[in-house]
N, C-alpha and C positions, 0 to 999 in steps of 0.2 A: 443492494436495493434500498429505496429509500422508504423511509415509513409515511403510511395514508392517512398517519394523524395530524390535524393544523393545532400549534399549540395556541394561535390567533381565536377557535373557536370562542364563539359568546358564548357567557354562561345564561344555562336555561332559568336563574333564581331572577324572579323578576322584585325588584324592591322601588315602592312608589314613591315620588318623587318628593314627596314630603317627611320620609324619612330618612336617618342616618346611620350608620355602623357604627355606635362605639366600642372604637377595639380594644378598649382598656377591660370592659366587662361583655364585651361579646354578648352584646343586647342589643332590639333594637331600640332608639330614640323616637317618637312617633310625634305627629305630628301636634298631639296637644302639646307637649313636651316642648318642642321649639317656639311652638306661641308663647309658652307660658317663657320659655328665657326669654324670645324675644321684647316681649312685654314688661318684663326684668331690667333691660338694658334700657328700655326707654326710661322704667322710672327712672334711675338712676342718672339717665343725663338729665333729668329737670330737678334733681338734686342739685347736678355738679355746677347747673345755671341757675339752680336759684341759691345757691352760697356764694356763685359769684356776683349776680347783680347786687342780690342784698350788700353783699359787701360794698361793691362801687358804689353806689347810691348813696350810704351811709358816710362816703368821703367826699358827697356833693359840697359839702359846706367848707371842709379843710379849706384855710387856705394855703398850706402849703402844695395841694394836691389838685382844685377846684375842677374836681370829673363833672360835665357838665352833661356828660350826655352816652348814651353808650347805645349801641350796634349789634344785634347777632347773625350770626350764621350759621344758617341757612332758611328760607321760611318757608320752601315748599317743592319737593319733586319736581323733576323735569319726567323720570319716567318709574316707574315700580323699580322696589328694593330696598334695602336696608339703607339709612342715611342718618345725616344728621339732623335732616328736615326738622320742622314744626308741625307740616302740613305735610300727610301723603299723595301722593300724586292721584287720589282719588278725590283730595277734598276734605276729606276726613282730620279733624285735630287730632294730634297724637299728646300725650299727658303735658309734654312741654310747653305745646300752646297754651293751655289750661292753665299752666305756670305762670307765664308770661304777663299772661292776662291780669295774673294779681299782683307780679314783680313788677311792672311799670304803671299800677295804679296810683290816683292823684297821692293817694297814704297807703303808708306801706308799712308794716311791721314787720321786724325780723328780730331772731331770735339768738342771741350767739353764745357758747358757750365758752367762757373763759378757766382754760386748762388748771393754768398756775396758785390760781383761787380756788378752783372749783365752785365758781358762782356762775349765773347766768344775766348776762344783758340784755334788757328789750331795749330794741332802738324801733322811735318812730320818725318815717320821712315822709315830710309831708310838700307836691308841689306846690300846693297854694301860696299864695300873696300875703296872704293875714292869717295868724295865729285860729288852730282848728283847735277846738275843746271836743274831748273824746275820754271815755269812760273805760279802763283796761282790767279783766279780769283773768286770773292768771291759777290755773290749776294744776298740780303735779303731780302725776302718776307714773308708778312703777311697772318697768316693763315683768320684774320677776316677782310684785305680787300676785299670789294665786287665791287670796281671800275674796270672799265673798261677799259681796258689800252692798 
């Protein structure tokens, strides 16, 4: 005789679609949780785009190199979900717009850290035609002071 159980049955545990299993700590992830990574990952690409145009820009003038102009990808949803976008498909700027905005300003400041030295460079690019006079004030704080100041 055969058995009248389906091992195919659904399980009755209903879990909303905003969250996830993780099976490492058999918890669940909920959904502030994945905003909060998701939001995570954006900063982090307008990190990884603004090291890199800072840097392109900065080789505007080389002439061995003479970048005259630089392109990104992507600027905006075609339809909802995770991308590389700028723009989500609602319209809305995501942080890297906000980036953008200041990485391809007529002057631009970037900040690089030189390893070998352990010194820091400002570089300023500027796209005007004539010499821009600008006043630079430069403050240093520590991320593991805990004084009170």
């Amino acid at each position: 005789s055969s058995s009248s159980s389906n091992s195919r049955t659904p399980s009755t545990t209903f879990r909303s679609p905003t969250s996830r299993l993780d099976r490492d700590h058999d918890q669940i992830i909920g959904y502030t949780e994945i905003q909060h990574w998701i939001y995570l990952t954006q900063l982090q690409q307008m990190l990884c785009y603004d090291t890199a145009l800072s840097y392109w820009r900065r080789l505007r003038s080389r002439a061995d190199v003479l970048n005259m102009g630089i392109l990104y990808w992507q600027l905006n949803d075609v339809w909802a979900g995770a991308s590389w976008s700028s723009i989500d498909y609602g319209g809305v700027w995501k942080p890297l717009h906000y980036q953008l905005a200041r990485s391809f300003a007529d002057v631009s400041l970037s900040v690089q850290h030189d390893l070998h030295n352990d010194t820091l460079q400002v570089h300023v690019v500027s796209d005007h035609s004539k010499p821009t006079e600008a006043q630079l004030t430069i403050r240093l704080l520590s991320l593991s002071d805990t004084s009170q100041s």
